[in-house]
BAZAKE-949329 format. One line per field, with one value per residue (C-alpha): y negated, x negated, z; residue number from 1. Coordinates in steps of 0.001 Angstrom, whole numbers. Each point is the difference from the previous one (the first is absolute). Example, Ala and Ser with C-alpha at 12.3 -4.5 7.8 and 13.67 -1.06 7.14 Angstrom:
Y	4500/-3440 .
X	-12300/-1370 .
Z	7800/-660 .
seq	1/2 .
//
This chain:
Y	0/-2394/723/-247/-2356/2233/421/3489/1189/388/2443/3543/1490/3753/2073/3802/2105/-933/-3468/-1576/1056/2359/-1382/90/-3306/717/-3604/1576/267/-2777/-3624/-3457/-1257/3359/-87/2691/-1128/588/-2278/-2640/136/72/-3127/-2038/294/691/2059/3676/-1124/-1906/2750/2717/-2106/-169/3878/-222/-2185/2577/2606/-2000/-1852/1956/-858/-3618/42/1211/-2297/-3377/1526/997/1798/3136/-15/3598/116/-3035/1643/3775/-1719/-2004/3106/2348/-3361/487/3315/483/-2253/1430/3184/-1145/-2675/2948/-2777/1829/-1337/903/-881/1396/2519/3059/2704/3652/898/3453/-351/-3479/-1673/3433/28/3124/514/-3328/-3752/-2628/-3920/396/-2309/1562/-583/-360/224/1857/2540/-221/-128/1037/77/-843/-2649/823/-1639/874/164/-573/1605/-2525/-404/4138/-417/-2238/1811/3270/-1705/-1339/3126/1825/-2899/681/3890/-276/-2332/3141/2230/-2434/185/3762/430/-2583/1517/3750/6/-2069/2765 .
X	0/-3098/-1520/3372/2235/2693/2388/-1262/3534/-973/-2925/-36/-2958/-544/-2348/-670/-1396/-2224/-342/-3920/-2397/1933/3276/1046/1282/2226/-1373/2116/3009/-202/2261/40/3546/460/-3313/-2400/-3776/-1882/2326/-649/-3253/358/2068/-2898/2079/-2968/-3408/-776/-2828/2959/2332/-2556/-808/3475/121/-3015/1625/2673/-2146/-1542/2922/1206/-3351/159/3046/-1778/-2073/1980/2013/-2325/2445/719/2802/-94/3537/1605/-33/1046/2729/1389/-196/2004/2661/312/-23/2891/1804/50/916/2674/1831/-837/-2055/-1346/-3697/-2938/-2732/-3948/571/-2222/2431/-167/-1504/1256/-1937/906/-3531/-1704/561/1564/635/-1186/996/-1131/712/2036/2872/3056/3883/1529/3730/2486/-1482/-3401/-2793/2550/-2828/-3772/-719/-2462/-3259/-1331/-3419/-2697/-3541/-1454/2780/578/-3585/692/2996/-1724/-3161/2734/2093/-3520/-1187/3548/-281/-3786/2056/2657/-3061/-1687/2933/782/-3671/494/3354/668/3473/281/-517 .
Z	0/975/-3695/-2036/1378/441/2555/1846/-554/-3710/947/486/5/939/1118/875/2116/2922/1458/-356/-2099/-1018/-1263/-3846/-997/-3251/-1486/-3243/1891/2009/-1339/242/-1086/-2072/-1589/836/1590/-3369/-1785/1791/-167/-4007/389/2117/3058/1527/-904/437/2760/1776/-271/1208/2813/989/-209/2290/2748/-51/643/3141/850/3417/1090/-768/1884/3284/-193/-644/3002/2359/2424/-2289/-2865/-1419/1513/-2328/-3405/1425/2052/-3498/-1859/2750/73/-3788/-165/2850/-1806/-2812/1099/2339/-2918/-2893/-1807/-2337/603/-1705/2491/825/2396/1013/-1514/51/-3677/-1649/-2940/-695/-1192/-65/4401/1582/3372/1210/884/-2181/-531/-2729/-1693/1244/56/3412/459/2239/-958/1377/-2339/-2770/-3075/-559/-2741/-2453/-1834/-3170/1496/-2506/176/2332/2405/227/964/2887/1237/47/2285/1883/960/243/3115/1563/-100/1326/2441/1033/37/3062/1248/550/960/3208/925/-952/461/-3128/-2094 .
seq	1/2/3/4/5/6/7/8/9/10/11/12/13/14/15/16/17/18/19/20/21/22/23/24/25/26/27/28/29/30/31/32/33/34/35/36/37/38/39/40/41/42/43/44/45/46/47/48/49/50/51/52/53/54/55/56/57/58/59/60/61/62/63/64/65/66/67/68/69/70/71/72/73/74/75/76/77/78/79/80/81/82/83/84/85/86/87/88/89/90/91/92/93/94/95/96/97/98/99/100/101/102/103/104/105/106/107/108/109/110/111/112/113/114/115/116/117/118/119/120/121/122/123/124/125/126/127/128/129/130/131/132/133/134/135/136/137/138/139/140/141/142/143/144/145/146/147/148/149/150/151/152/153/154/155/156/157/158/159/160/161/162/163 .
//
């Protein structure tokens, strides 16, 4: 919104997977007032250096939050997301928001939770929204599921019972 102009409510950007260094940001699938990242770099909107900066900054930003803070704020994007997601659910909104969903094949995941695009109604997570990944970005979403299983692994080593 800083670099366009726009009014955030004409963003929606998207990512997948983990959060960090890890996260995909689907820059192809992402829009400014309809009009997909790339585009608007075409259209001098701003330049590729700009843009992958931005997609930086995203990467970083939950620790550039911390810090502005100072007294801890992991809990003020979880607690948006559980507000939207309840509400959602409980008005059947039909929402497609990021959400760490239980994959069943869906981008190539079985058996596992992922941040995923996903459609939240009365019915729960009703359906899992998905990108045509392209070479690169497949890449990135693999490393990414690959940190959070190594993740699960640490995790069932410390506590057995996880298992």
């Amino acid at each position: 919104s800083e670099k366009t102009g726009v009014s955030v409510a004409d963003i929606h950007a998207w990512t997948l997977a983990g959060h960090g260094d890890d996260m995909v940001p689907m820059v192809r699938h992402s829009t400014v007032g309809g009009l997909p990242l790339p585009e608007l770099v075409k259209q001098g909107w701003m330049s590729q250096d700009e843009l992958d900066a931005i997609v930086e900054r995203t990467r970083k930003g939950g620790g550039e939050i911390v810090a502005l803070l100072k007294t801890g704020s992991a809990y003020y994007a979880p607690a948006e997301s559980a507000i939207s997601m309840a509400k959602a659910y409980l008005k059947d909104q039909k929402r497609v928001l990021p959400v760490a969903s239980f994959c069943e094949g869906e981008y190539g995941v079985d058996g596992m939770y992922v941040g995923v695009p996903t459609l939240i109604g009365a019915g729960g997570a009703e359906k899992i929204v998905q990108f045509d990944l392209n070479e690169a970005e497949s890449a990135m979403f693999a490393k990414s599921v690959a940190a959070v299983q190594g993740l699960i692994a640490a995790c069932k080593e410390i506590d057995g019972s996880l298992a």
